[in-house]
LOBALO-792274 format. One record per residue (C-alpha): residue number from 0; residue in one letter; x, y, z. Coordinates in Angstrom, 3 decimals. Layout:
BEGIN
<r pos="NUM" code="A" X="X" Y="Y" Z="Z"/>
...
! end
This chain:
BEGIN
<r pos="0" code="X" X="35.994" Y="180.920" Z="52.002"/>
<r pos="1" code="X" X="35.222" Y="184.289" Z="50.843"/>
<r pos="2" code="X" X="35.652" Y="187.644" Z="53.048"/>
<r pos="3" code="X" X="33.574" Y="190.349" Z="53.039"/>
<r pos="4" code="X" X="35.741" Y="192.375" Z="51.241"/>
<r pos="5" code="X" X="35.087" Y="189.817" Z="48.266"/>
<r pos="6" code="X" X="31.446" Y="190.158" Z="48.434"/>
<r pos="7" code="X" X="31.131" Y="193.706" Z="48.331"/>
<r pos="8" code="X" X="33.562" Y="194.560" Z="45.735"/>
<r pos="9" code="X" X="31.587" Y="191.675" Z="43.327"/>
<r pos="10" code="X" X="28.610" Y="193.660" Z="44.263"/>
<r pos="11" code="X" X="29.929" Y="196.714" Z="43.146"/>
<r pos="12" code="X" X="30.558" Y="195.098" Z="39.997"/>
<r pos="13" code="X" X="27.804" Y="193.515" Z="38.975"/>
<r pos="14" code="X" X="26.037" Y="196.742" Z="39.907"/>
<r pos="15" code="X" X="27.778" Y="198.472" Z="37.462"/>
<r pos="16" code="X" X="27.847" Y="196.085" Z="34.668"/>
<r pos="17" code="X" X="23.786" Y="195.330" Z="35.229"/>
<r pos="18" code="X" X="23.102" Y="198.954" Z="35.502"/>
<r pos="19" code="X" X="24.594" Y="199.475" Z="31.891"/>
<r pos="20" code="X" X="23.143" Y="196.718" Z="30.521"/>
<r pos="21" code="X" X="19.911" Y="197.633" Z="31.586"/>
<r pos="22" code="X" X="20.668" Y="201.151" Z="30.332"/>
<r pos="23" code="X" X="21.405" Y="199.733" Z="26.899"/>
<r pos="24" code="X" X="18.307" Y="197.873" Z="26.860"/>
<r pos="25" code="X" X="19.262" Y="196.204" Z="23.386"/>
<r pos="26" code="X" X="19.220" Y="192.735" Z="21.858"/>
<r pos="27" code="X" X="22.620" Y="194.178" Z="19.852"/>
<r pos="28" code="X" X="24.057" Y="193.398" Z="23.790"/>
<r pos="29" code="X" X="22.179" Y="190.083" Z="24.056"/>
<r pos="30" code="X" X="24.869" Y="187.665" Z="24.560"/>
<r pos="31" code="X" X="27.123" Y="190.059" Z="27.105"/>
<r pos="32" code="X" X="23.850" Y="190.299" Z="29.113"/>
<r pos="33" code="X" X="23.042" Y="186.683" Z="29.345"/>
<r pos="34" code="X" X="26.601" Y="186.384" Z="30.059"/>
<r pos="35" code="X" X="26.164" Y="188.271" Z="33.073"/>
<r pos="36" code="X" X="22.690" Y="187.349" Z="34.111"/>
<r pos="37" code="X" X="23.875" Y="183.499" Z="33.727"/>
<r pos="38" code="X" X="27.298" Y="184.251" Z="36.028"/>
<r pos="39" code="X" X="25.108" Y="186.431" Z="38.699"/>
<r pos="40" code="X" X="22.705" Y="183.290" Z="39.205"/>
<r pos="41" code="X" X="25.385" Y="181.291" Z="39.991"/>
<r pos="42" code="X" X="26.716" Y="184.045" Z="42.197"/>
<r pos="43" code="X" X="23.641" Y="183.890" Z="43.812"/>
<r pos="44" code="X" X="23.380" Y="180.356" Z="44.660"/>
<r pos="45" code="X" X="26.935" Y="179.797" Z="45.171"/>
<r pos="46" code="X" X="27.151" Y="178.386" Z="48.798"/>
<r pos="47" code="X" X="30.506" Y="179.973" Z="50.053"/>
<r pos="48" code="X" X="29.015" Y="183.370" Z="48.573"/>
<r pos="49" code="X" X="26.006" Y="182.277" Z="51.303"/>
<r pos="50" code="X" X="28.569" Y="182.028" Z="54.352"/>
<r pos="51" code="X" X="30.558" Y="185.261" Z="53.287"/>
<r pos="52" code="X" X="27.540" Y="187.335" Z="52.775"/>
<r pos="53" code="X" X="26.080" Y="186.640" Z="56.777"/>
<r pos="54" code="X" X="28.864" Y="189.409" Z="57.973"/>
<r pos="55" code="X" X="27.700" Y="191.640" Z="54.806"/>
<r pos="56" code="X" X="23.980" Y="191.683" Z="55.354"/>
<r pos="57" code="X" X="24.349" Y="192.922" Z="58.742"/>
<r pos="58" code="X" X="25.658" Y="195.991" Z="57.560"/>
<r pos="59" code="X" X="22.383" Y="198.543" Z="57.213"/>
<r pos="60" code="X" X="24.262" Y="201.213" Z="55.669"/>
<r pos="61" code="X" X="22.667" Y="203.829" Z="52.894"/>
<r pos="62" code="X" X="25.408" Y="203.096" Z="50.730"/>
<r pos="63" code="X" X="24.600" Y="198.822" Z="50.932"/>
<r pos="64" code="X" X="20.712" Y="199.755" Z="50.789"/>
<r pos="65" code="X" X="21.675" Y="201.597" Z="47.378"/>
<r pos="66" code="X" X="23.847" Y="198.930" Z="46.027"/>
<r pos="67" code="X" X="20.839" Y="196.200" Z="46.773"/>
<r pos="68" code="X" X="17.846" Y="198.644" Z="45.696"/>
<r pos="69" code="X" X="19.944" Y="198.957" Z="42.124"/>
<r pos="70" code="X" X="21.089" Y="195.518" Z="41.999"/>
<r pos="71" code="X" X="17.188" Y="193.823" Z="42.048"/>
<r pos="72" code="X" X="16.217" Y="196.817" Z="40.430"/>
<r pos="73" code="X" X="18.883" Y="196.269" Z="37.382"/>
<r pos="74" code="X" X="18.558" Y="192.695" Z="37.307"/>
<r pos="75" code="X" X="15.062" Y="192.580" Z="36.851"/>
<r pos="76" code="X" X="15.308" Y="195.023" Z="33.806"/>
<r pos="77" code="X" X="17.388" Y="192.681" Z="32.037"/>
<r pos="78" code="X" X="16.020" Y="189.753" Z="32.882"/>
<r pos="79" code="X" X="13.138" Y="191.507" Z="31.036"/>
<r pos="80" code="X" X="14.925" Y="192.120" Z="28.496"/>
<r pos="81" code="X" X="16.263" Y="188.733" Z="28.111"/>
<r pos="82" code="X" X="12.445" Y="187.454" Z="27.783"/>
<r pos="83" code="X" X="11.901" Y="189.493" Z="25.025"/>
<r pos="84" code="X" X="14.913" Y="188.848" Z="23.005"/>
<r pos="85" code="X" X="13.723" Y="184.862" Z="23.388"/>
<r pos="86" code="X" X="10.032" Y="185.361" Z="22.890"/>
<r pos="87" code="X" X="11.969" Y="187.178" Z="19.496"/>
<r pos="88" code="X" X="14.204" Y="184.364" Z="18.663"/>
<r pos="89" code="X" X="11.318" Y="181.688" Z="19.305"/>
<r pos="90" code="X" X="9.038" Y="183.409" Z="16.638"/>
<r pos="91" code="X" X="11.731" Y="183.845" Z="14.349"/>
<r pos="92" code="X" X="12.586" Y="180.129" Z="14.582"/>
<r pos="93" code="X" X="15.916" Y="180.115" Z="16.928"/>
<r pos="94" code="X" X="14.723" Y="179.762" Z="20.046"/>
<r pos="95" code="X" X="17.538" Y="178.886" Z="22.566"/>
<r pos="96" code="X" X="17.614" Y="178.717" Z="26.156"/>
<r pos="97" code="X" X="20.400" Y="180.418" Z="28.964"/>
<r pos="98" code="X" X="21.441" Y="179.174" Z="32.305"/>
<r pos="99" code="X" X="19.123" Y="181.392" Z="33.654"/>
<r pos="100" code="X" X="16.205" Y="179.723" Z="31.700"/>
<r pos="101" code="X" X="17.115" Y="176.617" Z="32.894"/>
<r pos="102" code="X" X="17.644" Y="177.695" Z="35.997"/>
<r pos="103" code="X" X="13.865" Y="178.962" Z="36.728"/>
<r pos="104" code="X" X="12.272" Y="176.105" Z="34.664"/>
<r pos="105" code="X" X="13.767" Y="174.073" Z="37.374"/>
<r pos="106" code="X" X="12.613" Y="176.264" Z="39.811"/>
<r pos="107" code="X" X="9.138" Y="175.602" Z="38.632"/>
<r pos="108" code="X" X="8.900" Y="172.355" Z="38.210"/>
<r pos="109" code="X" X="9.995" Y="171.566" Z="42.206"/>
<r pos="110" code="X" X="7.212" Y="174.851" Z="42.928"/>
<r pos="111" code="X" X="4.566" Y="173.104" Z="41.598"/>
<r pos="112" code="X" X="4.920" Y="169.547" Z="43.473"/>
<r pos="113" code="X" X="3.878" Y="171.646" Z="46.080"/>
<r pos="114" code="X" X="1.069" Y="173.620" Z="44.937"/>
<r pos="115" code="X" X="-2.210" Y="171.380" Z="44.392"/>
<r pos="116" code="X" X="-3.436" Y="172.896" Z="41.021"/>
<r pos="117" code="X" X="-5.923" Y="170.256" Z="39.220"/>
<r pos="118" code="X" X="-7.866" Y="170.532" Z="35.666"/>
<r pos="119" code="X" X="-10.703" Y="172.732" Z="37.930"/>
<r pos="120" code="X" X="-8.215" Y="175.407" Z="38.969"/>
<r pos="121" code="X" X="-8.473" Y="179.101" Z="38.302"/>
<r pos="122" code="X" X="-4.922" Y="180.501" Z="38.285"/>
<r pos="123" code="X" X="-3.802" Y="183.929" Z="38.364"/>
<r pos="124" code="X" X="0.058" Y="184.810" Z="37.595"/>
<r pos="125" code="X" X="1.403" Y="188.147" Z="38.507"/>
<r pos="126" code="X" X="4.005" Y="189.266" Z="36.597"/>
<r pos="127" code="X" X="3.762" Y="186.852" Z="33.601"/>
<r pos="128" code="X" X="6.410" Y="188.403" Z="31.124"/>
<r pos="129" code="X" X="7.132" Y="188.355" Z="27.774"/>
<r pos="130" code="X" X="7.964" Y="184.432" Z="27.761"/>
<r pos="131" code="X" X="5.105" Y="183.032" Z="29.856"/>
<r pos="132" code="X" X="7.006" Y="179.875" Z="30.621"/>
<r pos="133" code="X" X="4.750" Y="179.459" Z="34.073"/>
<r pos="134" code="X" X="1.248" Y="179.519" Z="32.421"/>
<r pos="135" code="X" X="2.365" Y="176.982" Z="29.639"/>
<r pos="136" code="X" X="3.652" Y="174.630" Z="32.641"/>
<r pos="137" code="X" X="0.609" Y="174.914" Z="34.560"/>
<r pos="138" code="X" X="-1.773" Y="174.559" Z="31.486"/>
<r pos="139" code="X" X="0.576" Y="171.772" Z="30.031"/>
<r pos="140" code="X" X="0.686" Y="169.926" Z="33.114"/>
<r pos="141" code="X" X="-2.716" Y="170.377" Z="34.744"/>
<r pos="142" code="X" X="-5.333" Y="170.909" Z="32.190"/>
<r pos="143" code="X" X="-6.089" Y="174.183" Z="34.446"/>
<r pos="144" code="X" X="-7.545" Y="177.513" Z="33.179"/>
<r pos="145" code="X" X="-4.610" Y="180.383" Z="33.547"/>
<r pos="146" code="X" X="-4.583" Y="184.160" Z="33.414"/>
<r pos="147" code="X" X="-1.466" Y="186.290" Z="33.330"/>
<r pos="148" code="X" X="-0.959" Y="189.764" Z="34.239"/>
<r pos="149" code="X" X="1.828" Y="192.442" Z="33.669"/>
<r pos="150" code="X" X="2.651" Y="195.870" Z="33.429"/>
<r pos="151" code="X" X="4.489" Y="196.116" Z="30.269"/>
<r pos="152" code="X" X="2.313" Y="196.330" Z="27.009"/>
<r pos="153" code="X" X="5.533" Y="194.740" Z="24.811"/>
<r pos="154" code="X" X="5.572" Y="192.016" Z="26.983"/>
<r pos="155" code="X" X="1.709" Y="191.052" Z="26.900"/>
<r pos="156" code="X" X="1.760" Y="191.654" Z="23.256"/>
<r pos="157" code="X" X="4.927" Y="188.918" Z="22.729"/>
<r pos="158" code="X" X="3.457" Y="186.099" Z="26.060"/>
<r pos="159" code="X" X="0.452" Y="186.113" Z="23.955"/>
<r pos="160" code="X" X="2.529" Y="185.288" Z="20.764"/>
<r pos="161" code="X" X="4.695" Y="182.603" Z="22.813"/>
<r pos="162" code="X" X="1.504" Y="181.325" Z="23.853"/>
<r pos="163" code="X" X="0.017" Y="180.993" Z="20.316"/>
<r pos="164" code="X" X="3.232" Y="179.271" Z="18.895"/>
<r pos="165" code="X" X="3.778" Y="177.007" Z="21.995"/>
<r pos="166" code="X" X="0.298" Y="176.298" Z="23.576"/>
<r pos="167" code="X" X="-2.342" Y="177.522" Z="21.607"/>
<r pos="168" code="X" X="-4.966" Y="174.558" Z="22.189"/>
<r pos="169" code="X" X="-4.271" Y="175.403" Z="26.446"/>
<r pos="170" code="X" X="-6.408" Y="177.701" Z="27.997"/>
<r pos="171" code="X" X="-3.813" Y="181.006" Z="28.846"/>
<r pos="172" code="X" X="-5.052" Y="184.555" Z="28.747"/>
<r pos="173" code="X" X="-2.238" Y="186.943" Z="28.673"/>
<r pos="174" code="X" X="-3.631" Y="190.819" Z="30.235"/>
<r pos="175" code="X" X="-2.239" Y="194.228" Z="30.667"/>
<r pos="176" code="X" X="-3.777" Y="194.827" Z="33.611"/>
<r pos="177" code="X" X="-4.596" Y="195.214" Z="37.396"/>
<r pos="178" code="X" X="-6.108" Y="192.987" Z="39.839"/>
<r pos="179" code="X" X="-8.702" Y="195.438" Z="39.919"/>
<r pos="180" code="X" X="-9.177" Y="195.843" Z="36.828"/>
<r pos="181" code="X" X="-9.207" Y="191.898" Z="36.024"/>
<r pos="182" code="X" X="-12.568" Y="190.242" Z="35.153"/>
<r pos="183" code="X" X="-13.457" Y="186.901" Z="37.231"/>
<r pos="184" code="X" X="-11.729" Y="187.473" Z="40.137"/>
<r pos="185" code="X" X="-13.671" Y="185.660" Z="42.251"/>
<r pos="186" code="X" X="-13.299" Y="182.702" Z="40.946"/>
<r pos="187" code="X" X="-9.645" Y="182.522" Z="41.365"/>
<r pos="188" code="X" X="-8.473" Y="179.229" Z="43.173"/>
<r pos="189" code="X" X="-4.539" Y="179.864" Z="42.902"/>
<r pos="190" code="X" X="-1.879" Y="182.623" Z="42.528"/>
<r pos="191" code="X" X="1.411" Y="182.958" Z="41.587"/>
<r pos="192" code="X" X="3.489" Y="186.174" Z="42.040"/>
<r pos="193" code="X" X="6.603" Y="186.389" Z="40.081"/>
<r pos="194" code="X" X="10.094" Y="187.080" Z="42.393"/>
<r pos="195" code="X" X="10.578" Y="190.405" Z="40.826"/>
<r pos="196" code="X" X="7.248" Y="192.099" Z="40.955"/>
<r pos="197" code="X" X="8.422" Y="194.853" Z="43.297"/>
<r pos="198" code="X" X="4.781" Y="195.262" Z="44.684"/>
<r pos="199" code="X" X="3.854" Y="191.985" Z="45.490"/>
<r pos="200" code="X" X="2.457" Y="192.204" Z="49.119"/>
<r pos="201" code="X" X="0.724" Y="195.282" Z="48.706"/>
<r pos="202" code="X" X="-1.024" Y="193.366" Z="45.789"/>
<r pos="203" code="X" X="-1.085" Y="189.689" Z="47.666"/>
<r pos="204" code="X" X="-3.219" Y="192.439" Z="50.326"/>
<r pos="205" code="X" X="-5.595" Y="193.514" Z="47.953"/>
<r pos="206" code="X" X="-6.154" Y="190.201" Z="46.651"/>
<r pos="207" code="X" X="-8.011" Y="189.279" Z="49.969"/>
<r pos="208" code="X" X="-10.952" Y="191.639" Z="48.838"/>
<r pos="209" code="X" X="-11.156" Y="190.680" Z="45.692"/>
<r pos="210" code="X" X="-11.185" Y="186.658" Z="45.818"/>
<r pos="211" code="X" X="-13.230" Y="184.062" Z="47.753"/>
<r pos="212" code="X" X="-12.799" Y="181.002" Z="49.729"/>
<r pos="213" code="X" X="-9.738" Y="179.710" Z="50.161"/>
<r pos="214" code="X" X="-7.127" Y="180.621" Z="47.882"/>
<r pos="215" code="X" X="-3.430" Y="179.166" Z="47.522"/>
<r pos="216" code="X" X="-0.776" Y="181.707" Z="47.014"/>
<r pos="217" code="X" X="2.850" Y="180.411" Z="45.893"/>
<r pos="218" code="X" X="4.935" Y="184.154" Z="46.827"/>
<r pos="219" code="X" X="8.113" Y="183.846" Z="45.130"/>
<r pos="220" code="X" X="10.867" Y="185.684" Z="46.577"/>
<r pos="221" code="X" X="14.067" Y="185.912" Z="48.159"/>
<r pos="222" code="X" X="15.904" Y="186.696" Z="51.589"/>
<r pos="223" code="X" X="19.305" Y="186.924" Z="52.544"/>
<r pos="224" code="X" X="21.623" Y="186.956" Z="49.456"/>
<r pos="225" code="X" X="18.808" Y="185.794" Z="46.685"/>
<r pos="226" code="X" X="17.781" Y="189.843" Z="48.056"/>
<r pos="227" code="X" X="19.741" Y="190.693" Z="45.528"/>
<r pos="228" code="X" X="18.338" Y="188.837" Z="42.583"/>
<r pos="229" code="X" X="14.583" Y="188.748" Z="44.352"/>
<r pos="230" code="X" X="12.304" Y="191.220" Z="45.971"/>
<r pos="231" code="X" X="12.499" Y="189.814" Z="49.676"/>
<r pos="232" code="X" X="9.946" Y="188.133" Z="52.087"/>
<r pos="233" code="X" X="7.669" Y="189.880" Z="54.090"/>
<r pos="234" code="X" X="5.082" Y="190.184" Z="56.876"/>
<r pos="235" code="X" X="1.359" Y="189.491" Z="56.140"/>
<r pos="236" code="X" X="-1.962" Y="190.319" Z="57.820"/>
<r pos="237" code="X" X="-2.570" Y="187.041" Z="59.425"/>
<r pos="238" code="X" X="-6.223" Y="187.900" Z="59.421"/>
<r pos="239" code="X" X="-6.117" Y="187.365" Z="55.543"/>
<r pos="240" code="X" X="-3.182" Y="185.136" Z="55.089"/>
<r pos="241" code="X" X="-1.925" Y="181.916" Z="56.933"/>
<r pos="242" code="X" X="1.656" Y="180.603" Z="56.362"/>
<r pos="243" code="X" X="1.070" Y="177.264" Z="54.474"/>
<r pos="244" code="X" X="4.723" Y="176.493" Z="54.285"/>
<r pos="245" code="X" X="8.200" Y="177.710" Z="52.754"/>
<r pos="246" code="X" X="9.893" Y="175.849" Z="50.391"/>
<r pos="247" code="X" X="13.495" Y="176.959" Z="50.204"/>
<r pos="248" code="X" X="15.613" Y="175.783" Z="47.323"/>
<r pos="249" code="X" X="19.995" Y="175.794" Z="47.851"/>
<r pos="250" code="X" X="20.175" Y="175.616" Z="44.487"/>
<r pos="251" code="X" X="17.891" Y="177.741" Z="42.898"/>
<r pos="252" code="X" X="17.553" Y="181.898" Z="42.421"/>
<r pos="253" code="X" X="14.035" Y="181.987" Z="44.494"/>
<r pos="254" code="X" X="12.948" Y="180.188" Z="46.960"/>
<r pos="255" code="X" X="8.710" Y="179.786" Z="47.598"/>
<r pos="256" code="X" X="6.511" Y="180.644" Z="50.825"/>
<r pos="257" code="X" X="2.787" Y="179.297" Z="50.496"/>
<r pos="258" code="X" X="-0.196" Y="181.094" Z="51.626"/>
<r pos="259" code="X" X="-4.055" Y="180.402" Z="51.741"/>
<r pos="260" code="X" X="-6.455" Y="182.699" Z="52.366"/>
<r pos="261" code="X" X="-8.167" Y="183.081" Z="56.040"/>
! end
């Protein structure tokens, strides 16, 4: 079994070799990244990594705080850039699919055998990325009406090309925008908040105001080691949300709690 001497000088690493990759932020460094995204999943999920890292975690030092703050904060940045660079490929005819890729298309398909989303549904994605692979599930699957939302103008502008080569009869609307700023909002019926959306309680708080009835949220996230792949669980205002249920998956890079609205 590993020590915690192990875990924290893989940390280090990783930190290092994300934060430069994420610094490059450049297809020319595509396969080195996926590379390293690939091996830090499986770092991730790896079980004895789990045991080791109970001693670690317990250690609330600024120096660990920094480490984890720059390893979710690196990670995500190149899993970014990893979407793009396939949302590239697939419209230049050479799509092709990572560990990683396969990795979270698992993770969706056991999500939504939880999540009660018919042909009726309104869905709302938070955080839909550059390769929308969530709304073309859904859609695919269900027949339901999705919207996606994110930050990052590139990445609307190539989810909406994704979404034109792979699903363009489903009904998908890619947005750069807020939840305030997002038209139909009360006629949401489900919501999905991506793992590495940094903000997503303050904006799973905001939702109460701006949706009706009662709405199904599937929060993606991650405690404990997944912390440092995943932004982590957190409290809610059980006067707006109830606890549906958590979903926790060994082998996968998130896990899922489900809310519904109060």
């Amino acid at each position: 079994m590993k020590v915690l001497h192990d875990i924290r000088h893989e940390l280090v690493e990783y930190s290092k070799r994300l934060s430069r990759l994420a610094e490059q932020g450049s297809a020319s460094h595509i396969e080195e990244l996926e590379a390293v995204i690939s091996d830090y999943s499986g770092f991730v999920t790896n079980q004895s990594n789990k045991e080791a890292w109970n001693g670690f975690e317990e250690l609330d030092s600024d120096s660990f705080q920094t480490i984890l703050h720059a390893l979710r904060t690196d990670s995500a940045r190149c899993v970014a850039i990893m979407e793009k660079n396939r949302a590239i490929k697939l419209l230049d005819e050479a799509d092709a699919k990572s560990s990683y890729f396969q990795n979270i298309e698992a993770c969706i398909l056991q999500e939504f055998r939880h999540f009660n989303v018919t042909a009726e549904s309104n869905v709302l994605l938070v955080g839909s990325g550059a390769f929308p692979m969530t709304p073309l599930h859904i859609a695919r699957q269900t027949g339901a009406s999705v919207v996606g939302i994110d930050i990052d103008d590139e990445a609307v502008s190539l989810g909406r090309q994704v979404v034109a080569r792979l699903g363009p009869e489903l009904s998908i609307r890619l947005e750069r925008a807020t939840i305030e700023e997002l038209d139909g909002m009360d006629t949401i019926t489900h919501v999905v908040f991506s793992s590495t959306v940094k903000e997503k309680y303050r904006i799973l708080d905001r939702l109460y105001d701006l949706t009706r009835g009662e709405v199904a949220v599937a929060m993606r996230f991650g405690d404990r080691l997944k912390s440092i792949f995943n932004y982590p669980s957190e409290d809610v205002d059980k006067r707006k949300w109830k606890v549906e249920g958590t979903h926790l998956q060994q082998e996968l890079v998130f896990d899922i709690i489900y809310y519904r609205r109060v």
